[in-house]
C-alpha positions, 0 to 999 in steps of 0.5 A, a space after each residue: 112132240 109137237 112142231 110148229 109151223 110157221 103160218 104162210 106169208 109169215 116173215 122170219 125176224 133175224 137177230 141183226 134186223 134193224 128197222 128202218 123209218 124214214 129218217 135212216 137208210 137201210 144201214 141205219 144212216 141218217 138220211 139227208 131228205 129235208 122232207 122228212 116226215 118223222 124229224 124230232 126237235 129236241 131243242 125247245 125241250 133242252 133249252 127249258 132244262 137249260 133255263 130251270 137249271 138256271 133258276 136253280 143255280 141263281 137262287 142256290 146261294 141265297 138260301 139259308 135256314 132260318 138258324 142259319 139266318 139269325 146267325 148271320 143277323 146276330 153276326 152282322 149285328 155284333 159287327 155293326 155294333 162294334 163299328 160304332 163302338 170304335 167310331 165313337 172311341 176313335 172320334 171319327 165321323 161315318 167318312 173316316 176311318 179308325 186305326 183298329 182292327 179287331 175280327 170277331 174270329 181272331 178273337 174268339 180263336 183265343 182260348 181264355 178271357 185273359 187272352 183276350 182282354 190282352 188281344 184287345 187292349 194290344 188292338 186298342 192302345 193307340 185310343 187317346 180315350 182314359 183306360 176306364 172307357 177302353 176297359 169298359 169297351 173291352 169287357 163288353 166285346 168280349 161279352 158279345 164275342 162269346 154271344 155269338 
């Protein structure tokens, strides 16, 4: 069995070393040398993390696919729609407001047409309009309603 010898002027590393460069004591301490040659700054490369994740978060919420997106265009459509219906039965200007409210997701909450049609005619029995134009009006919500 062979022994290895140790070259002269060889220095034995123990376990506990720890090195030691210019910016830590021989305990591993920082050193309070203003001169020191060897500082890192490390804040302009956080600083931009910081930003990216700002941009990030900024765009976050406004993106949606594009199923998603007609789905929200076709929504606010309807919606829209439904506004100038009841401008229109309620005689009132753009300024003006009208006495019904009728929510798209009320409405479609109700299981049957007949369900419905009752919603709505409970929603619009205040108009002074013939109930021809207000059975018209209602059987068209509930087509756009079930479009959607």
């Amino acid at each position: 069995m062979a022994t290895y010898r140790r070259p002269p002027g060889a220095t034995v590393i123990s376990p506990q070393y720890k090195p030691v460069n210019s910016t830590q004591t021989a305990y591993g301490q920082p050193t309070t040398d203003p001169q020191s040659p060897t500082q890192v700054n490390f804040s302009s490369h956080i600083n931009k993390k910081e930003e990216v994740h700002e941009k990030k978060k900024k765009f976050l919420t406004a993106k949606y696919g594009a199923q998603q997106m007609m789905l929200i265009r076709k929504r606010l459509a309807a919606e829209d729609w439904l506004d100038d219906r009841l401008r229109e039965i309620y005689e009132c200007e753009d300024d003006l407001d009208y006495d019904c409210e009728i929510d798209f997701d009320d409405l479609l909450d109700l299981d049957t047409d007949r369900e419905m049609w009752q919603f709505l005619q409970d929603k619009l029995c205040n108009s002074k309009q013939p109930q021809a134009i207000i059975s018209e009006l209602i059987r068209e919500i509930i087509y756009k309603a079930k479009a959607l």
